[in-house]
C-alpha positions as CSV (number, residue, x, y, z in Angstrom):
1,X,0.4,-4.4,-17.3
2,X,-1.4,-1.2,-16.5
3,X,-3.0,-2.8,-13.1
4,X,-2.1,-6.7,-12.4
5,X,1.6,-5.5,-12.8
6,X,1.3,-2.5,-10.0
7,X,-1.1,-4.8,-7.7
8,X,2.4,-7.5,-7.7
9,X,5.0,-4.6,-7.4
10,X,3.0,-2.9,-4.8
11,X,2.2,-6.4,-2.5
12,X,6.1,-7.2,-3.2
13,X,6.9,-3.6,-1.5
14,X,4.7,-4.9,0.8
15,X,6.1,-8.4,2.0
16,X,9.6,-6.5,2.1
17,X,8.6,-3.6,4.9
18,X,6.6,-6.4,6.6
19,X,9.8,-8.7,6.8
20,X,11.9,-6.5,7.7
21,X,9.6,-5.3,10.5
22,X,9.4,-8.9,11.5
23,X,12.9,-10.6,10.6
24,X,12.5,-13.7,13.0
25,X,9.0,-14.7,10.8
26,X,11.4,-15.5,7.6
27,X,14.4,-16.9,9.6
28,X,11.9,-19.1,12.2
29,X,10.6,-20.8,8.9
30,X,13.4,-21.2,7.2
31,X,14.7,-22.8,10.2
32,X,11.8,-24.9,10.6
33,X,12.5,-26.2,7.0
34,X,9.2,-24.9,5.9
35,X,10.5,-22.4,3.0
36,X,13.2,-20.3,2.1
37,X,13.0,-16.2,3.2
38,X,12.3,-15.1,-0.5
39,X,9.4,-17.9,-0.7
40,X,8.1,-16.1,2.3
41,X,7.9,-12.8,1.1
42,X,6.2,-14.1,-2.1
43,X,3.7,-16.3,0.1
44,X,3.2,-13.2,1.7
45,X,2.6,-11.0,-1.5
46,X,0.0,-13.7,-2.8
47,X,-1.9,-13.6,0.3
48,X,-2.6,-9.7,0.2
49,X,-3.3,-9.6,-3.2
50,X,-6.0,-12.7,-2.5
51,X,-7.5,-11.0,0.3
52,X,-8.2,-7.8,-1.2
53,X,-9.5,-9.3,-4.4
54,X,-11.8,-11.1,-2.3
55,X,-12.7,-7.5,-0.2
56,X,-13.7,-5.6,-3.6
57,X,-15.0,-9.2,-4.7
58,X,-18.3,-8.5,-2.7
59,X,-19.0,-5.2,-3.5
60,X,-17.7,-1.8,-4.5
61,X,-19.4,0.3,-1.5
62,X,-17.7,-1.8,1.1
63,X,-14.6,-1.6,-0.6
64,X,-14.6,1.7,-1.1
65,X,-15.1,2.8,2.8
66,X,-12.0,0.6,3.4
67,X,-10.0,2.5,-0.1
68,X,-11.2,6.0,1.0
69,X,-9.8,5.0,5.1
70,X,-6.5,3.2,3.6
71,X,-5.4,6.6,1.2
72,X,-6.5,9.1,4.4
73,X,-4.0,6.8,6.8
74,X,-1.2,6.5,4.1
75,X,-1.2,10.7,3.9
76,X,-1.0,11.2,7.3
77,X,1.4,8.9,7.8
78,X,3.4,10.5,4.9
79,X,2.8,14.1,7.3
80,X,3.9,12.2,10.3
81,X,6.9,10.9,8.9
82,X,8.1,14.2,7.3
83,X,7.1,16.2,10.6
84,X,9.2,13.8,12.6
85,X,11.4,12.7,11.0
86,X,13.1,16.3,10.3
87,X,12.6,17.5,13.8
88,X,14.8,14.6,15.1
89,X,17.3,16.1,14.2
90,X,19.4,13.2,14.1
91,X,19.9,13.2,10.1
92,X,22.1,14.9,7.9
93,X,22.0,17.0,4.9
94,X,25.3,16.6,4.2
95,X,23.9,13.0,2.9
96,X,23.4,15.0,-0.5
97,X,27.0,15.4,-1.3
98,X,27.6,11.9,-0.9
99,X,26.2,9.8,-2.9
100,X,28.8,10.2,-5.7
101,X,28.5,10.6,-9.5
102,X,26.5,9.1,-11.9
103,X,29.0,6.9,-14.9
104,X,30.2,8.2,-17.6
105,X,29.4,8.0,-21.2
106,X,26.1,5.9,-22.0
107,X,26.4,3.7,-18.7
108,X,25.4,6.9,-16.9
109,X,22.8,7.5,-19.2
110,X,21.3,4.0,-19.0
111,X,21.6,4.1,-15.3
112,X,19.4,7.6,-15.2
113,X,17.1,6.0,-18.2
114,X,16.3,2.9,-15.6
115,X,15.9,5.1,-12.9
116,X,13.3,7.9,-14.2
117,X,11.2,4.9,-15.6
118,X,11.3,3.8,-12.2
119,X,10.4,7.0,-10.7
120,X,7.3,6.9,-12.9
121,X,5.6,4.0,-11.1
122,X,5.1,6.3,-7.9
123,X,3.0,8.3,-9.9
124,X,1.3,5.7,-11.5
125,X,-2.5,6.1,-11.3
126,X,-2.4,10.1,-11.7
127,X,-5.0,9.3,-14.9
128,X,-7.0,7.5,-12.7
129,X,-10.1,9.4,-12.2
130,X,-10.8,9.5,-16.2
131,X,-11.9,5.8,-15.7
132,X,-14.7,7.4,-13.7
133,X,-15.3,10.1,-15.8
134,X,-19.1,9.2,-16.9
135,X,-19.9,9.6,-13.2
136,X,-18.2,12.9,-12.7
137,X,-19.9,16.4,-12.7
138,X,-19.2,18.8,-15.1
139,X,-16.1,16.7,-16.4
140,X,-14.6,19.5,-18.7
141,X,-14.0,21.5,-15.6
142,X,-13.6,19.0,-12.5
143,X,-11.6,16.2,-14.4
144,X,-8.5,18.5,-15.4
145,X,-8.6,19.8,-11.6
146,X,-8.6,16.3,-10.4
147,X,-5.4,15.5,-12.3
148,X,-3.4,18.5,-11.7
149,X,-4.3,19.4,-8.3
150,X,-4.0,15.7,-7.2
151,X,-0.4,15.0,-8.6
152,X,0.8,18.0,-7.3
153,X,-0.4,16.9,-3.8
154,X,1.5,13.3,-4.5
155,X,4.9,15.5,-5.9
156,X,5.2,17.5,-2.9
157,X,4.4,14.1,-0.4
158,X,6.9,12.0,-2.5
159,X,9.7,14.8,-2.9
160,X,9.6,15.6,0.7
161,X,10.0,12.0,1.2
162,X,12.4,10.8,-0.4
163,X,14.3,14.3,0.8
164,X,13.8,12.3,4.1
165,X,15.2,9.5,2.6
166,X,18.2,10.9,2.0
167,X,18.7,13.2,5.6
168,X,18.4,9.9,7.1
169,X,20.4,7.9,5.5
170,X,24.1,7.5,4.1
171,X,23.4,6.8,0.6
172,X,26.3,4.2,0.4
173,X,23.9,2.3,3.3
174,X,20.6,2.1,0.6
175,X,22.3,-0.1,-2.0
176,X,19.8,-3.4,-2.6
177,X,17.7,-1.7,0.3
178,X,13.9,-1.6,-1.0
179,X,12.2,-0.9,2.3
180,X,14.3,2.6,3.2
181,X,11.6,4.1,4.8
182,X,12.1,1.5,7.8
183,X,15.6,2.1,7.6
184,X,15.7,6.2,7.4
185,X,13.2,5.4,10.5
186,X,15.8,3.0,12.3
187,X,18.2,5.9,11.8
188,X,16.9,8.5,13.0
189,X,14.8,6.9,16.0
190,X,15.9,3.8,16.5
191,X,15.3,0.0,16.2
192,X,12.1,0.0,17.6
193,X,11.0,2.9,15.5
194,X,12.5,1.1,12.6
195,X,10.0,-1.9,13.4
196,X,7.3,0.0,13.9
197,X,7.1,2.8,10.7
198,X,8.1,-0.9,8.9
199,X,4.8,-1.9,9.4
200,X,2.8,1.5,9.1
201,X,5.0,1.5,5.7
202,X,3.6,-2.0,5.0
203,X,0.1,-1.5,5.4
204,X,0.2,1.6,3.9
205,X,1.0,0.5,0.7
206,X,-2.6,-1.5,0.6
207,X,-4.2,1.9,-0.1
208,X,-1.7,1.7,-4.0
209,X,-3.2,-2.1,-4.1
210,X,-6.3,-1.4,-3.1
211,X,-7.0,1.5,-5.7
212,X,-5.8,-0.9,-8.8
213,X,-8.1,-3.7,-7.6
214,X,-11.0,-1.7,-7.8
215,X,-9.8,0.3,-10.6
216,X,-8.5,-2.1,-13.3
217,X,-11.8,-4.5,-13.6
218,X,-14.0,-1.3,-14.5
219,X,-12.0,-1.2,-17.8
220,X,-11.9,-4.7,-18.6
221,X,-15.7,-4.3,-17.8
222,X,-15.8,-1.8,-20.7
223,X,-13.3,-3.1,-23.2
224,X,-15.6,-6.5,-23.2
225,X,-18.7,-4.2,-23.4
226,X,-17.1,-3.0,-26.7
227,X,-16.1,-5.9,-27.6
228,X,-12.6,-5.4,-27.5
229,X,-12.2,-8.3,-24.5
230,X,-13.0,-11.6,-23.7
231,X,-17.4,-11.4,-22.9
232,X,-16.9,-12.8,-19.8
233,X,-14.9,-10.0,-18.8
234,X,-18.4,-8.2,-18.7
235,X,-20.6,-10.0,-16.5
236,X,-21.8,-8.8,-13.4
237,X,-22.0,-11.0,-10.2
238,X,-26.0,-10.9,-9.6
239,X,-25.6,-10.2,-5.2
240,X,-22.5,-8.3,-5.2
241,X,-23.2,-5.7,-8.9
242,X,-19.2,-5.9,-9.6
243,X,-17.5,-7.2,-12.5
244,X,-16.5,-10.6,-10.4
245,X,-14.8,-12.3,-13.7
246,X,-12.6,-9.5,-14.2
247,X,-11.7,-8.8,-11.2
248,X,-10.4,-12.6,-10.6
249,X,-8.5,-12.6,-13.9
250,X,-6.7,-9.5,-12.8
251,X,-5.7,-11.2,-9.0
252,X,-4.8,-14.0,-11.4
253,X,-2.4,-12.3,-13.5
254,X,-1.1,-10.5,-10.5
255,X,-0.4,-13.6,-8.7
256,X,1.7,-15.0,-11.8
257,X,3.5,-11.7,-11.7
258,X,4.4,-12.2,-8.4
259,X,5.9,-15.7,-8.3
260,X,7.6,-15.0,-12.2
261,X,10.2,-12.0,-11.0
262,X,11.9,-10.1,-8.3
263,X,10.3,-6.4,-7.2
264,X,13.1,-4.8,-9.2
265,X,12.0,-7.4,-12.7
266,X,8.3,-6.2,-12.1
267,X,8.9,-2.7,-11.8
268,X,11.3,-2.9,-15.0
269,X,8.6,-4.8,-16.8
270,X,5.7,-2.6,-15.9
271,X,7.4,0.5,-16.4
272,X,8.6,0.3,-19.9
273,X,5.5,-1.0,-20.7
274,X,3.0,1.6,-19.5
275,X,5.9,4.3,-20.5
276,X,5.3,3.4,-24.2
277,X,1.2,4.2,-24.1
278,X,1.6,7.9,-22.9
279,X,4.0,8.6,-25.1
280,X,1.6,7.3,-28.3
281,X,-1.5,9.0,-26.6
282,X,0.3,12.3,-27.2
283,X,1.6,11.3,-30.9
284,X,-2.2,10.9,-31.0
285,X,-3.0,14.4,-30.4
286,X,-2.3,15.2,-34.2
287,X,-4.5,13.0,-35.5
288,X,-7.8,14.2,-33.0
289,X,-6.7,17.6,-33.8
290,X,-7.6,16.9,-37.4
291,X,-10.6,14.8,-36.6
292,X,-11.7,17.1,-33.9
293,X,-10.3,20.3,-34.9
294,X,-13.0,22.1,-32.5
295,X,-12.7,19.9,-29.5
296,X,-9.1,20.1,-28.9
297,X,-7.1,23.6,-28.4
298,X,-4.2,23.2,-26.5
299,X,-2.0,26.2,-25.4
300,X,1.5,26.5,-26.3
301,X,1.3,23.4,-28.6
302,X,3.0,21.6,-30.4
303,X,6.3,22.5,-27.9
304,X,5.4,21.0,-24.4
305,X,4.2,17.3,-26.7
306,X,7.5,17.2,-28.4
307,X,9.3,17.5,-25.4
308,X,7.6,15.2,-23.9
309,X,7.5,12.4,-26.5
310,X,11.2,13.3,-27.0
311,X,11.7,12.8,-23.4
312,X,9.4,9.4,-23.3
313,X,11.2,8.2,-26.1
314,X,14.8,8.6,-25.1
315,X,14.0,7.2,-21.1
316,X,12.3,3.7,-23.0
317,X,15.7,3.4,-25.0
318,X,18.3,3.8,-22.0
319,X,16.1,1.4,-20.1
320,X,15.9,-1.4,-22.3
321,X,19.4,-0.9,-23.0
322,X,20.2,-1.4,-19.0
323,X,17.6,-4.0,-18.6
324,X,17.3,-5.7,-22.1
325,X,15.0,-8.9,-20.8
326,X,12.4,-6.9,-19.1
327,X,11.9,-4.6,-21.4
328,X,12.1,-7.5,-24.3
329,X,9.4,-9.0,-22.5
330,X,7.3,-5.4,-22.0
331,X,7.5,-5.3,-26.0
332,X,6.4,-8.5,-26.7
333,X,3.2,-7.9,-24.3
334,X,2.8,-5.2,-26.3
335,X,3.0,-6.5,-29.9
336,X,0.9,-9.4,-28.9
337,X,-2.0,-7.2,-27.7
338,X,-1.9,-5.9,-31.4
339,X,-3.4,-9.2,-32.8
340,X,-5.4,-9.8,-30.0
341,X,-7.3,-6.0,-30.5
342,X,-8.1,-6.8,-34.2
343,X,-9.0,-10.3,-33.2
344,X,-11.3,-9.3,-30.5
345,X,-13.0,-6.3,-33.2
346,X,-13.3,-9.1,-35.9
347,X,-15.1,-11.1,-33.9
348,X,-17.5,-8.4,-32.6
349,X,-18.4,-7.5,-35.3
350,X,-19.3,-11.0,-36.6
351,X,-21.5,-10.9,-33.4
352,X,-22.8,-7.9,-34.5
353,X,-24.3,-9.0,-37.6
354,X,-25.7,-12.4,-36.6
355,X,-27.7,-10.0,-34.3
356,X,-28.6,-7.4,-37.3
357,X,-32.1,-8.0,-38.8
358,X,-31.8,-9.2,-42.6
């Protein structure tokens, strides 16, 4: 959930900007008789996700060259976009006022429950550089930096963004639109601006892919090294020093992502999911600060972790209550992973005393 489910939502996003950048690919082969246009985009999703597994597949130096170009060229097209986008000219703010009210009563409430779970999965990955954080320099100070100063660069990219969104286009116009960047482009350019920042938009969104890929097998790697994962999970490919198993079991799971649910089902299924571990990690703060009352001091506590769990808690019910399957399904990943952790301990430790000295 944490990774395969973002690698599928990310090469969905994908398939849809490329589509609708090149319409007359979908329609010529469902002409042709070959497949039908939501086959194609899938097709298409599968095939990114397979050719970037296979690109961190043979090593993590080359890989990271083509990460490290991949999240420069997704900024600076985030810069361009903003920079020309509001010097058009051609939008307008008035856009704000009409994009009506939410419901009333709870249907409201579910429908801004979906929507902030939602809104979490562009963020997702802002915890990503404690996975490295045995290779950092001076963690205590560096890591906290990391996390702060690098989702406050993401807020203000994303706000300003999606404030684009907006100037550019009627909201009544976005309903079942996922690629609205090409459209807010179409808007206030032009068709063949439309086609063009469609495919910038596309390829941007390998840098998201790219990250998870490279990111998710280091923690299989280190679950299995604890014996909390499947041993083959931990084996390193002799030429290419990555984790090759892992990394093909997560393009697997990806892949089954991808052909089981719509971009919208994914989203819905990841979100709720990975919205119920943040919330626990904080419940957790209680207990370290009575295992660890030296190591953890946190100002102004326990207010800003109520909130938030309070906050966690209340967006997971008013999602699953507007998108009962998903989320049913989120849960039930969940629970089963419960077994499977005490299963996977067990047998460690079984391991662990065969290997003992009587």
């Amino acid at each position: 959930m944490g990774f395969s489910a973002p690698i599928a939502a990310s090469a969905l996003g994908f398939s849809e900007y490329f589509t609708r950048a090149i319409p007359g690919l979908g329609d010529w082969l469902h002409a042709s008789g070959f497949m039908r246009p939501e086959i194609t985009k899938k097709t298409l999703a599968v095939a990114v996700i397979l050719i970037f597994t296979f690109i961190h597949y043979r090593g993590i130096k080359y890989g990271a060259r083509i990460q490290n170009a991949l999240t420069i060229l997704k900024i600076l097209l985030i810069v361009i976009l903003l920079a020309g986008g509001f010097a058009s000219g051609r939008g307008d703010f008035s856009n704000f006022h009409k994009g009506g009210s939410v419901g009333s009563g709870l249907a409201g409430w579910k429908t801004v429950g979906l929507s902030l779970m939602w809104i979490m999965f562009a963020y997702s990955g802002w915890n990503a550089s404690t996975y490295l954080g045995a290779e950092i320099k001076n963690p205590k100070r560096n890591l906290p930096g990391s996390l702060i100063y690098g989702t406050l660069i993401v807020m203000v990219l994303y706000v300003g963004i999606n404030i684009l969104y907006v100037y550019g286009i009627d909201p009544s116009a976005m309903k079942g639109v996922i690629s609205v960047g090409g459209l807010a482009m179409g808007n206030l350019f032009g068709k063949p601006a439309e086609i063009l920042f469609s495919i910038l938009i596309a390829f941007a969104l390998f840098s998201s892919l790219s990250a998870f890929i490279i990111i998710g097998p280091r923690v299989y790697y280190s679950m299995a090294k604890d014996g909390l994962f499947f041993k083959a999970a931990g084996r390193i490919h002799k030429r290419f020093q990555v984790p090759s198993n892992s990394i093909l079991l997560q393009a697997l799971i990806a892949v089954i992502l991808v052909l089981s649910g719509t971009f919208e089902q994914v989203l819905t299924y990841m979100g709720f999911a990975l919205g119920i571990f943040p919330v626990l990690s904080v419940v957790g703060i209680w207990k370290l600060r009575k295992t660890h009352p030296e190591a953890l001091r946190i100002k102004g506590f326990p207010i800003p972790q109520i909130t938030y769990i309070t906050a966690g808690v209340m967006i997971l019910v008013l999602s699953f209550m507007e998108s009962p399957l998903e989320s049913s399904i989120a849960i039930l990943t969940v629970i089963v992973g419960i077994p499977a952790y005490y299963l996977f301990k067990r047998s460690s430790a079984r391991d662990k005393e065969k290997q003992s000295p009587e």
